[in-house]
N, C-alpha and C positions, 0 to 999 in steps of 0.2 A: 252448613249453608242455610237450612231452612231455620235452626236457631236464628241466626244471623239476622235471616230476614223477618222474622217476627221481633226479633229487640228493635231493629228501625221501623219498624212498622206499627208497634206502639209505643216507640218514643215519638212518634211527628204526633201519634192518639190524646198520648199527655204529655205535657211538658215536664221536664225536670227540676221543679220550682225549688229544690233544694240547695242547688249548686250555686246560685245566684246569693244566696244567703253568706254571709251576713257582712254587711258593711260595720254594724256594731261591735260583733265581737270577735275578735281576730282569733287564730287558731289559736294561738299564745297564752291570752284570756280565756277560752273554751277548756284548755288543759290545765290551769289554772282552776277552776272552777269543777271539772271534774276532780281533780285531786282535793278538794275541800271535801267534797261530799264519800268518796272513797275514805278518808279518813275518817269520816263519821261511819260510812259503813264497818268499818273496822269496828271501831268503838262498842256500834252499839247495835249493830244487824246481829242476826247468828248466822255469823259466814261459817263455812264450814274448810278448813287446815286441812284439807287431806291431800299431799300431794299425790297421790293415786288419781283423785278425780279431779282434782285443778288442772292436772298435766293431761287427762282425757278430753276434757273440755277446752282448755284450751288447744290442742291439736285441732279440735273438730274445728272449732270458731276460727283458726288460721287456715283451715284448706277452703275455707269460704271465702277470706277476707283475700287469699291472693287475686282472688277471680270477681273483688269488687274492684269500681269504679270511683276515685275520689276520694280515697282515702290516703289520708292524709299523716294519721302517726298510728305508732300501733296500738294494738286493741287488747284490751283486758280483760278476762273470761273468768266470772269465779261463780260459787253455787252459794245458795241460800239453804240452811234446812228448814225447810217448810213443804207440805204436803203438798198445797196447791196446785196447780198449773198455772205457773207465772212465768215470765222472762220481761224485765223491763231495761234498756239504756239508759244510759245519761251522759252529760259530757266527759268531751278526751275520749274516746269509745273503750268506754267503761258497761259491760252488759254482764247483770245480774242473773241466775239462770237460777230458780227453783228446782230441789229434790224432786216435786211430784211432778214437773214437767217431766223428766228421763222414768221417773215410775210408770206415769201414763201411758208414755210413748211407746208404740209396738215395736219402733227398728231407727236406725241412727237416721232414714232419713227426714222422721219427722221433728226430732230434735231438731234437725241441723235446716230445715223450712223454718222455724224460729227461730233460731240463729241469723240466722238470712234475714230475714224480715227486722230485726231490730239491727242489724249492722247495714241496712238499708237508712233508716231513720237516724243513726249514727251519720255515715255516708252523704246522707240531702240533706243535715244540718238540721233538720224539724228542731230539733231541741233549740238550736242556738237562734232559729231566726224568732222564736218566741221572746227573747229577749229585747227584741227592737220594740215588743209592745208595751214593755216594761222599761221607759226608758229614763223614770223616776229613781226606780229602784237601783240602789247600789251591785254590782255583783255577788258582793259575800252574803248581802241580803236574798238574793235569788239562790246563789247556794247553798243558804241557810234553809231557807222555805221548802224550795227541793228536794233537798237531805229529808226534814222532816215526812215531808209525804211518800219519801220512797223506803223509810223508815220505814212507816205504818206500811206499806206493799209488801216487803221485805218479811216482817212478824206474820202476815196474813193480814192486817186491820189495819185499812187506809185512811178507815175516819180516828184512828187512835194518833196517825201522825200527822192529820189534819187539825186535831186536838191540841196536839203536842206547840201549836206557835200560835199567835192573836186571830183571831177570826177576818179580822184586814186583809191579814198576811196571805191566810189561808186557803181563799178565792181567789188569789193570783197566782199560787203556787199550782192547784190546782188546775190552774188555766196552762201553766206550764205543762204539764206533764198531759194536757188532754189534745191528743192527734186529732187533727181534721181532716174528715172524710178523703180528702185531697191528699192530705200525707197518708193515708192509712193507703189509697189505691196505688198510689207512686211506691210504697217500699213491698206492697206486695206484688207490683208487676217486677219492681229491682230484684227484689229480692228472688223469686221464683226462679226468674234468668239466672240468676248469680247461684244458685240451689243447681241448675241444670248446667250449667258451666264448671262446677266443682265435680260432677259427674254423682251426686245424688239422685232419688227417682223426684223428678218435677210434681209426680201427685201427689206426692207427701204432706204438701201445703194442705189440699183440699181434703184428704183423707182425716187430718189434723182438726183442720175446720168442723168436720162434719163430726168428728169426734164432742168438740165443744159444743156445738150447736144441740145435741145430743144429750149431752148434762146439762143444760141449762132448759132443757124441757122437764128435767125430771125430777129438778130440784127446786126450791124457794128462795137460794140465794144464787148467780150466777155464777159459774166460775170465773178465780181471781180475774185471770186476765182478761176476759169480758168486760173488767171495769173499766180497765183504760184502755180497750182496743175491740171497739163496737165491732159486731159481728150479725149485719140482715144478709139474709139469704142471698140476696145479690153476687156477695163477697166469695160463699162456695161456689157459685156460679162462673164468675169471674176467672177464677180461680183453674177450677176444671180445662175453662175452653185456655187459658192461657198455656198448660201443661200439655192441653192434647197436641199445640202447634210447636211442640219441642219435642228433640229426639226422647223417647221413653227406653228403658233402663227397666233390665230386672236385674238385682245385687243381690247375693248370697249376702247369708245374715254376716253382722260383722259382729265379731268375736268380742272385739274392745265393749262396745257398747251392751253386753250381753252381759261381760263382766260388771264394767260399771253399775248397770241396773241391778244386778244382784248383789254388790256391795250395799248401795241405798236403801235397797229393800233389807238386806240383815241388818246393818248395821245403824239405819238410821230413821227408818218407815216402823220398820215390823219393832215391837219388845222380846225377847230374849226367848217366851215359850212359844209366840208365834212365829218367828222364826225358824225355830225346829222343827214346828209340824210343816210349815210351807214346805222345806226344803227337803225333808225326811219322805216329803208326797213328792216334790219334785222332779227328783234323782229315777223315778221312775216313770215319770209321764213323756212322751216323744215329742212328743210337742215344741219341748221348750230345750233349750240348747246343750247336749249335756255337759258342757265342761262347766257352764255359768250357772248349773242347777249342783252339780259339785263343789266349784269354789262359794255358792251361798253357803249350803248345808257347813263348808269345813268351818267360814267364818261364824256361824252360828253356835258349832261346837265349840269354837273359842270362847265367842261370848260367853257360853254355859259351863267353860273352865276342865273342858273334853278334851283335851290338851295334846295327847297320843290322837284320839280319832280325826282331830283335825290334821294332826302332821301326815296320816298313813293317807287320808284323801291327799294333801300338797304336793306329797311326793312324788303319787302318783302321777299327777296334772304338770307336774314338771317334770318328771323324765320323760315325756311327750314335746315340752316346750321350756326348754329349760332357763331362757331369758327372757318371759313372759315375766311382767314387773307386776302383775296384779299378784302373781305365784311368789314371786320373790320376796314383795311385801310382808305377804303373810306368814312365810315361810322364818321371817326376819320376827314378825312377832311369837312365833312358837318357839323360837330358838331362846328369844327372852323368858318369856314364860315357865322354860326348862331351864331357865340361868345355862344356858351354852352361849353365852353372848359371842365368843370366840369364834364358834362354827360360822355364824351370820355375818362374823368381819369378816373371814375367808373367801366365803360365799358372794359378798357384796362388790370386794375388793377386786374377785376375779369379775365381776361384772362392770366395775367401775374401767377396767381398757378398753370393752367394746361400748358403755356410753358415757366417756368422760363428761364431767360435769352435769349427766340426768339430774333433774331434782328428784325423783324417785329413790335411786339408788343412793346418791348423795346424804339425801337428808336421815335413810334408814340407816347407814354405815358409820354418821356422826352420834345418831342416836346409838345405835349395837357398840360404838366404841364408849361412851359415856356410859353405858349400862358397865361396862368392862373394865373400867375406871383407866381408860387408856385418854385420861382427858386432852392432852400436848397434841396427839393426834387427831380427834374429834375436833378441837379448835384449828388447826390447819387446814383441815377438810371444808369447814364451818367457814373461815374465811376467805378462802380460795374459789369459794361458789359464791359469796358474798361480792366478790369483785363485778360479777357480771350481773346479779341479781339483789339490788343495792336495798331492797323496799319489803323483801321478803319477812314475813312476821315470824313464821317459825322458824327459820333459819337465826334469826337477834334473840327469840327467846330460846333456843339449844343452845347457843352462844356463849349466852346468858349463864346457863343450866350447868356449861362447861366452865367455865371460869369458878363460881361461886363452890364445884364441888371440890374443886384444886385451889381454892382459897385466894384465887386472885382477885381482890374484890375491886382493885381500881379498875381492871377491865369489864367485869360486873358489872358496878354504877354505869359507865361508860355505854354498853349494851343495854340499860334497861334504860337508859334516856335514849336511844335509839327506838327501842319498842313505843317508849311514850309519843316520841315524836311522830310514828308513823300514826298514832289515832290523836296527832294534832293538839294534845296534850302538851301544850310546850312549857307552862310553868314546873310542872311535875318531871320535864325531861331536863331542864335547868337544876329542877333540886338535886336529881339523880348526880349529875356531872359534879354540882359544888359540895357534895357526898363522894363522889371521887378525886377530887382536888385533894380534900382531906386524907386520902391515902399513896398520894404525890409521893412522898417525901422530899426529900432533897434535887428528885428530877425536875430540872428547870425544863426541859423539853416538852414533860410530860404534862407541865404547869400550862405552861403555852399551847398545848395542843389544848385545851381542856379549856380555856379561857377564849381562844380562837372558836370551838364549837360552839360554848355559850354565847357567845354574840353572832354565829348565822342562825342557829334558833333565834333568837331576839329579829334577825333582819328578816328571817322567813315566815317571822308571826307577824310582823308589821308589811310583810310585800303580801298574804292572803287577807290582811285587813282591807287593805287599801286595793288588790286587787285589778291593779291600773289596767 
């Protein structure tokens, strides 16, 4: 109730100037337009393939988004490797979420206040009603410009993808991605509610705040996200009194998010001997969670090719929890490692009836079969997840990986013009196919299917040109 009555209480405070947007650009166009620049992210961001942490991250960003308002398709959650503290949107609710965001973060629900806050901005349209002020520019042009400057965010260096297009261009791209004051207070009052309505702790925002606010005293250049999301003291302020007029919440740590950070940090923050000393210190400090100071140390031993000490920590972490998919994961790569690819399909297999179709599990059991040279099966597995998850990058290139080792190469070509196509590459996804044609033979079916695809690539590079 008293939730309740603070979200009416400052919605009549501010208006919700988002919702009203955009007469210009339908949602149609909006997703449109996100899907130009997500291909370029592909291309040329360092996204990071892990479905360990794509499937963490996006859980989190879904237990948000049920309990937003105004949302309107679903939303896409992927991670950058970059150190920083960043998380930025774009169109189609499309939100990019940096490694050193979840490094930084003390507990998931500071993550997930940023989360919130950019699925706010997704939500009140901030992005799309910028486009009304651009109403010269063509759409692909604004996705063009976009893409570039979220590039440069993406790497760490914003003025490198401000570089990257004409200097014209480049002051209006900019102008896109730069939140006013107005958007910035509407997605952190949305956002906060939608953080307290997911049943996360509401200070998290402020605690987060006052963390940034914090390094950017003690440093010479701001943190990332300070660049395009201004932070004066007002904002922790704000902030605080909005949280204290929400029910507060104290949560035991969550285990997921404890894993994930200690993934990040071995395997993609720390190098190979920092690692070992972090974790090798960890495993004994109370502080820190022990199962997530254990699964760093085992991943580390992997790295270091400690192969035995990593499996005798997994095991142990899973006869505790034996369908933990972080333990499973790993578990999947030790068994390679020790060429048991076998044990890992067994392993995987019995875990594939209680989560049909995980991308976790899935993706490890096509892989553990392809290491086993059991390719017939890898590709059924590969396809059959493919049916519902049509866009997935590593799913086209295992595919891929599967065909080419069993010598199928018209299903090859076929699958690597698929990978081209998803980083929008469409000439190069055309040569792929007429390199598959070539290995037709006599299947007139097989001609037509293959002739049929080369011309929706041709109609789907000509509908992102044009953009209508």
């Amino acid at each position: 109730m008293v939730a309740a009555q603070t979200a009416r209480s400052d919605r009549n405070a501010l208006p919700e100037i988002g919702v009203v947007a955009s007469d210009t650009v339908s949602i149609d166009k909006e997703m449109l337009i996100g899907d130009v620049i997500m291909r370029q992210m592909r291309a040329q961001a360092p996204l990071i393939n892990d479905p360990l942490l794509t499937e963490y991250l996006q859980d989190l960003g879904n237990r948000l988004v049920i309990h937003a308002d105004n949302a309107k398709f679903p939303f896409t959650f992927f991670l950058i490797n970059n150190s920083d503290i960043n998380a930025f949107a774009f169109y189609g609710g499309h939100i990019g979420v940096h490694t050193g965001l979840i490094y930084n973060a003390e507990n998931e629900s500071e993550v997930a206040s940023v989360l919130a806050h950019e699925v706010a901005h997704v939500t009140q349209r901030h992005l799309a009603r910028r486009i009304q002020s651009a109403q010269r520019a063509s759409p692909l042009q604004i996705a063009s410009m976009i893409g570039g400057i979220l590039l440069g965010v993406a790497a760490g260096d914003p003025q490198a993808g401000i570089a990257a297009i004409s200097a014209s261009q480049a002051a209006a791209a900019q102008q896109q991605l730069n939140y006013t004051r107005s958007n910035e207070q509407e997605a952190d009052r949305i956002g906060i509610t939608m953080l307290a309505r997911a049943g996360f702790d509401p200070n998290a925002a402020a605690s987060f705040f006052g963390k940034l606010a914090a390094q950017m005293r003690v440093v010479s250049r701001p943190p990332a996200r300070l660049l395009s999301h201004p932070l004066p003291e007002s904002r922790i302020a704000d902030a605080r009194i909005r949280a204290s007029n929400l029910p507060q919440v104290r949560l035991p740590p969550s285990l997921s998010f404890h894993l994930a950070k200690a993934r990040i940090q071995a395997r993609y923050i720390y190098d190979i001997e920092a690692a070992l000393q972090y974790y090798s210190n960890a495993v004994n400090e109370p502080r820190i969670v022990p199962e997530a100071s254990q699964y760093g140390l085992a991943l580390a031993l992997l790295r270091n090719d400690d192969v035995e000490e990593a499996k005798a920590i997994i095991e142990q972490l899973m006869a505790k929890d034996p369908s933990n998919l972080f333990y499973l994961d790993t578990a999947t790569d030790i068994y390679l490692a020790l060429n048991e690819s076998q044990k890992a399909v067994v392993m995987l297999e019995e875990e594939l009836k209680n989560s049909p179709r995980n991308a976790v599990v899935t993706l490890n059991l096509a892989n553990a079969s392809i290491e086993g040279e059991k390719y017939d099966y890898a590709i059924d597995v590969l396809r059959d997840f493919l049916l519902i998850n049509p866009k997935h990058m590593l799913s086209h290139q295992l595919l891929s990986d599967a065909y080419a080792k069993s010598s199928r190469y018209l299903e090859m070509h076929q699958m690597n013009a698929e990978v081209f196509a998803l980083v929008a590459a469409f000439p190069q996804a055309i040569d792929e196919l007429q390199h598959a044609y070539n290995f037709a033979g006599d299947s007139h079916l097989d001609k037509q299917r293959i002739r049929a695809r080369i011309q929706q690539l041709r109609d789907e590079q000509a509908k992102l040109e044009r953009l209508l």
